[in-house]
C-alpha positions in Angstrom: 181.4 143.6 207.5 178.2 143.7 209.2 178.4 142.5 212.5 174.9 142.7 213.9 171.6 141.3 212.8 168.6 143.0 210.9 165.1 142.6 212.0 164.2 140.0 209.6 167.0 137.8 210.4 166.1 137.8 213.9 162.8 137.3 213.5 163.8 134.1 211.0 165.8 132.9 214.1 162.4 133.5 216.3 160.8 131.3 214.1 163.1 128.7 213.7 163.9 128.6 217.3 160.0 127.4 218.2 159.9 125.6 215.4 162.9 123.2 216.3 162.1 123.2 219.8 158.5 121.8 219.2 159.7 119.8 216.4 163.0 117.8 218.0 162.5 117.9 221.6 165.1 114.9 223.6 162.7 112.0 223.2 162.2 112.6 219.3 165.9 112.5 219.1 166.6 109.9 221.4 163.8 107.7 218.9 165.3 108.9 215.7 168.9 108.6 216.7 168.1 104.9 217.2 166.9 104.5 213.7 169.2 103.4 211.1 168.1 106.7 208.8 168.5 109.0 211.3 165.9 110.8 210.4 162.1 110.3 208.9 161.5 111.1 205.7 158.0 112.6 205.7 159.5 114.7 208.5 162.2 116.0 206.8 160.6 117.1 203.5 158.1 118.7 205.9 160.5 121.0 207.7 162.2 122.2 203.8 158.1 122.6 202.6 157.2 124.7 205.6 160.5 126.7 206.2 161.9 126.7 203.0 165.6 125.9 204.3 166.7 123.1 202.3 168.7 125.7 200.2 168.8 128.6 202.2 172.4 130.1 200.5 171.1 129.1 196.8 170.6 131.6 194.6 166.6 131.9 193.3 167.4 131.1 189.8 168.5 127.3 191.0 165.0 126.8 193.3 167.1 128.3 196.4 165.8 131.3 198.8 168.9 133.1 197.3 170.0 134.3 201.0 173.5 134.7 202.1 176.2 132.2 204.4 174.6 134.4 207.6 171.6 133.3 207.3 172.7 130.1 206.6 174.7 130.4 209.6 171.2 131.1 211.7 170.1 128.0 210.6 172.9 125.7 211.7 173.2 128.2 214.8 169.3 126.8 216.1 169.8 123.3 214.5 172.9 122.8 216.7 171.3 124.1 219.4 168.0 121.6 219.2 170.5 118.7 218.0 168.0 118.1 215.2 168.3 115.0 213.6 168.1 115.5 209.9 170.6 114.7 206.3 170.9 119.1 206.7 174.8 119.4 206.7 174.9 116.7 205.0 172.6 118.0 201.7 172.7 121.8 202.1 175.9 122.7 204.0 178.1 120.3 202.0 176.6 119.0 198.8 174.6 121.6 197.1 177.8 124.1 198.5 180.2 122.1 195.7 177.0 121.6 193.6 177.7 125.4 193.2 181.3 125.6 193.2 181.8 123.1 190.7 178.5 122.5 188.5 177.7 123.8 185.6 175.0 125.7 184.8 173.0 123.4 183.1 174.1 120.9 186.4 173.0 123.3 189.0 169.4 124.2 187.5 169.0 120.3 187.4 170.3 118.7 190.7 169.6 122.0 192.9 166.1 122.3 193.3 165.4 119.2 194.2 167.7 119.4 197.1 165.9 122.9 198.1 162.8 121.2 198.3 164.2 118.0 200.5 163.0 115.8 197.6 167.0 115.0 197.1 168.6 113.8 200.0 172.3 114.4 199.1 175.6 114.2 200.3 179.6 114.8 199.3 182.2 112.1 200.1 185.6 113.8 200.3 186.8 111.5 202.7 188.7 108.4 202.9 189.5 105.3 205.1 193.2 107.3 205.9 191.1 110.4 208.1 192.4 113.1 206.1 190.4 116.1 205.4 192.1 117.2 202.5 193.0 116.7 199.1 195.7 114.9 199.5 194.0 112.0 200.9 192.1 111.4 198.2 193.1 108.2 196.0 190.1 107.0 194.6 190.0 106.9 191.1 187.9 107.7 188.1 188.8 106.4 184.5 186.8 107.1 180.7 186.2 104.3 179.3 183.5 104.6 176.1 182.1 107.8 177.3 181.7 107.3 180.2 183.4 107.6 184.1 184.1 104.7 186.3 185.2 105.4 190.0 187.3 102.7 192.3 188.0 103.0 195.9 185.9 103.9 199.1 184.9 106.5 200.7 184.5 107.0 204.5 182.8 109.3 207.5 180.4 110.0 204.3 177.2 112.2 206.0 174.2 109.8 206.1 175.9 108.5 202.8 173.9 105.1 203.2 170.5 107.1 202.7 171.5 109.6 200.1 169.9 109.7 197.1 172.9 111.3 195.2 176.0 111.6 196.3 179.0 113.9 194.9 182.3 112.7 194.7 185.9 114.0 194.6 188.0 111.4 193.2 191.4 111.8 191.0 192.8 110.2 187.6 195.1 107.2 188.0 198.5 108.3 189.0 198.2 111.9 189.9 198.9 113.8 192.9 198.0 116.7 195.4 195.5 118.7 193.8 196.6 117.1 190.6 193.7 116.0 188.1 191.1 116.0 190.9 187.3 116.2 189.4 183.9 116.0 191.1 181.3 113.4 190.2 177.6 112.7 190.3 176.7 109.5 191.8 172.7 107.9 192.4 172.6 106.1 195.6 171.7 103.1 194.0 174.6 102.9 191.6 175.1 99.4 190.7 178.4 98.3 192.2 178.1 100.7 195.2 178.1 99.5 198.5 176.8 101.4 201.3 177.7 99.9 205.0 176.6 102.7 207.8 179.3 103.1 210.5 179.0 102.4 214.1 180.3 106.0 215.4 180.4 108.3 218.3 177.4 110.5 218.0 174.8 108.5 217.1 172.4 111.7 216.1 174.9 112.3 213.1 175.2 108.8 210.9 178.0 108.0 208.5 178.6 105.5 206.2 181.9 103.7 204.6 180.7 103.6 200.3 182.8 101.2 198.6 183.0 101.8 194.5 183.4 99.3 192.1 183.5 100.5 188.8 180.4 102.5 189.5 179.6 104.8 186.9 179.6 108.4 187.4 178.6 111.7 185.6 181.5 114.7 185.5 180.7 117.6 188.1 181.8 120.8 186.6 184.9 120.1 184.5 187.3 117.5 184.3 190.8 118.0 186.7 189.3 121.4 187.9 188.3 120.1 191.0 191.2 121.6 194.1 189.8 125.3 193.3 186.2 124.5 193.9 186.6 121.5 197.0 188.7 124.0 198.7 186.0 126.7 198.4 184.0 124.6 199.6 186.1 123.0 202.7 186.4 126.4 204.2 182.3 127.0 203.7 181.5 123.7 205.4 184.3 125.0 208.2 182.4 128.2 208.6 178.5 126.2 208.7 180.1 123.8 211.5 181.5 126.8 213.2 177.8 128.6 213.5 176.6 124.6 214.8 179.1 124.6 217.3 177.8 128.2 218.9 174.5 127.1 218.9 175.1 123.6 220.6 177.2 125.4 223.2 174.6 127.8 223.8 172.4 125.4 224.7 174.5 123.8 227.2 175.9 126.6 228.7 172.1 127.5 229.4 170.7 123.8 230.3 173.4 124.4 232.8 172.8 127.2 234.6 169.2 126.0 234.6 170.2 123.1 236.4 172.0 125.0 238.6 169.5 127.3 239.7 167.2 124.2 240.4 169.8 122.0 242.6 169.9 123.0 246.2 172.9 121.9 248.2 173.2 123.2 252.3 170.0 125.0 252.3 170.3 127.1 248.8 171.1 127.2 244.9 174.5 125.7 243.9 174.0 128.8 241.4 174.7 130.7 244.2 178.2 129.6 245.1 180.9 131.1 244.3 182.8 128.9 242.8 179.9 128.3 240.2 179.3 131.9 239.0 183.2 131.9 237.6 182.5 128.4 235.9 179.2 130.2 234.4 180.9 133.5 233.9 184.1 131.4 232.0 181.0 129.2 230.1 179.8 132.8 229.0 182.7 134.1 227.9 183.5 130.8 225.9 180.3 130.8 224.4 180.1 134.3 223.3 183.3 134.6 221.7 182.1 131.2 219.9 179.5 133.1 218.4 181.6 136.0 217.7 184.0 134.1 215.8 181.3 131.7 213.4 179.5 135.3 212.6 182.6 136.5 211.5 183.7 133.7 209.4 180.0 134.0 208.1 180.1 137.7 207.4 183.4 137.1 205.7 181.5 133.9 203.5 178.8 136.2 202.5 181.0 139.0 201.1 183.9 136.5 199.8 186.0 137.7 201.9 190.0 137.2 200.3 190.7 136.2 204.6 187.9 133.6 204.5 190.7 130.5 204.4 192.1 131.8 207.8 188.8 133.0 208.9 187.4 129.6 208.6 190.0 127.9 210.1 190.1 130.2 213.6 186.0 130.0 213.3 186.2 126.2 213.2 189.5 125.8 215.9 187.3 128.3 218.1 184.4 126.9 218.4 185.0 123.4 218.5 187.1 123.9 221.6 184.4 126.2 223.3 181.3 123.5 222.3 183.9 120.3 224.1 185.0 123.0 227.1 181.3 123.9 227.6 180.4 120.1 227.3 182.8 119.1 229.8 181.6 122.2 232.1 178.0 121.4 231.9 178.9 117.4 233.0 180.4 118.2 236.0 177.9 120.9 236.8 175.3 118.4 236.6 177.3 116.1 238.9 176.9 112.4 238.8 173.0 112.6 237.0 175.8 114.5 234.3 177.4 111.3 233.1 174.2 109.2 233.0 172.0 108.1 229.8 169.2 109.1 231.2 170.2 112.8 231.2 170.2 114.4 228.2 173.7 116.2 228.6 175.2 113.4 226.8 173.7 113.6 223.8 175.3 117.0 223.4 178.1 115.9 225.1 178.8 113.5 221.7 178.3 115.7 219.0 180.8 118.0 220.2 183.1 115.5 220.7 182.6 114.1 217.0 182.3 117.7 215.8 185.6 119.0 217.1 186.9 116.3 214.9 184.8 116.5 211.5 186.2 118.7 209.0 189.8 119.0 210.9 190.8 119.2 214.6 191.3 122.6 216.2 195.1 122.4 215.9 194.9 121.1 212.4 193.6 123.9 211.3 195.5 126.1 213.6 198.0 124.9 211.6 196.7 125.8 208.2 195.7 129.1 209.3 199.7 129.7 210.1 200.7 128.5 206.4 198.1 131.2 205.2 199.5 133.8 207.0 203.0 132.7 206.5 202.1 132.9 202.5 200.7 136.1 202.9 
């Protein structure tokens, strides 16, 4: 595996470092995050027009820049780290990742390059009212009828699912079970018989919605009852992009503070100077670094298809969820009392880490799936 960067990929991280910085500084997410979108528009079909990162991991052939799950990663890393407020996990990371698991290829040269070019705002609802992250929790259903799919049920924690244009679906066939006739499915966003109610949630910079079906129709994703293969695939991709978040949003605390700390003066100098704060900064370091260790990993192992990735994933995603919530809760009390007020900015990363360690599977959750890999090994 390669475990260091080229030239060109640090010099894409360069660019998208100054980019997001200019673009999403604390008062444009603090406005957007107030919105019921989330996100402008305008803005975001800007940001896929001038950086081209709306499909970063699709191949060229389906409009994509045809790059790999580490530079994919580099993207998450710097959007985590500037908290930018766009559908990006939601579209990229997540939908057009099981549009290319599961589509055909007449389905991935049509639905795609749209989403590449941020013209598509999509989306995957996997999840249900119950919380679980897997396939078993799925019990919507999807019946033929004349030719054509009907789904029942809801869907919940769906990615800014109240603004996406098309939405992909997991749902089952009455009756069935586990990974059991499980088939993905196309939906528009203004299905008739779809209801779309956005969700009052934690992190407010990261919007979810509860989608209620009622005989919606849908188009078949791939073929029909082939589904577990390709929505685990892309489970553990999703783990590794919120893995390569996590470092970057951690990053950026640990650093905003020991900023802080070099500013505040307590008894005549620095509290950066104290003792007792260089071994919080020094275990914030440490944290942080083998964060970014472990999502680069999981990347590396993406890229090359790695037979390890499900284990990978699951220590990537358990590792730097607790490091982003432990460097949170460090950079709170470093800030002191300003740390747990609104009008600091520390919260706001302060939230997404919380929600974060929680999306996709808690830490121990998928500790525990990476012991009943190895265990099957």
């Amino acid at each position: 595996m390669q475990f260091s960067f080229t030239n060109e990929q640090e010099e894409f991280r360069s660019v998208l470092r100054r980019f997001f910085e200019d673009r999403s500084p604390p008062t444009t997410i603090r406005r957007l995050m107030e919105t019921e979108a989330g996100y402008e528009r305008d803005t975001w079909r800007a940001l896929n027009q001038e950086l081209g990162i709306g499909a970063v991991h699709v191949p060229e052939a389906y409009g994509g820049q045809g790059f790999s799950f580490v530079e994919l990663g580099i993207v998450l890393e710097e959007m985590g780290r500037a908290l930018v407020c766009a559908p990006y996990f939601a579209s990229t990371a997540l939908a057009a990742t099981a549009i290319l698991n599961a589509g055909s290829e007449p389905q991935k040269r049509d639905l795609l390059p749209g989403i590449g070019t941020g013209e598509t705002v999509a989306t995957l609802a996997f999840t249900e009212p119950n919380g679980r992250w897997d396939e078993a929790g799925v019990g919507l259903t999807a019946t033929q009828a004349g030719g054509s799919w009907r789904l029942e049920g809801t869907k919940s924690f769906v990615l800014d699912g109240h603004t996406a244009d098309l939405i992909v679906v997991l749902a089952r066939r009455p009756g069935s079970q586990g990974k059991d006739g499980l088939s993905f499915f196309t939906v528009r966003g203004d299905a008739a018989g779809l209801t779309r109610r956005p969700l009052r949630v934690l992190d407010p910079t990261r919007k979810q919605a509860l989608l209620s079906f009622a005989g919606v129709e849908a188009d078949l994703l791939g073929e029909e009852g082939a589904a577990a293969a390709p929505f685990a695939r892309t489970m553990m991709q999703a783990a590794v992009c919120l893995a390569n978040e996590n470092a970057g949003g951690a990053d950026q605390l640990r650093q905003s503070a020991l900023d802080y700390a070099n500013l505040r003066v307590q008894f005549g100098r620095t509290i950066a100077s104290f003792q007792s704060m260089k071994h919080k900064q020094a275990d914030m370091l440490v944290d942080v670094e083998l964060a970014k260790s472990a999502a680069y990993y999981a990347a590396s192992a993406a890229a090359e298809d790695d037979p390890e990735l499900p284990a990978i994933a699951s220590l990537a995603k358990a590792c730097t969820s607790e490091a982003y919530m432990q460097t949170a809760i460090h950079t709170v009390q470093i800030h002191g009392g300003i740390g747990f007020t609104w009008d600091n900015d520390t919260h706001l990363w302060f939230k997404r880490a919380k929600s974060s360690e929680v999306f996709l599977g808690t830490p121990a959750w998928h500790r525990e799936k990476m012991m009943q890999v190895w265990e099957a090994a």
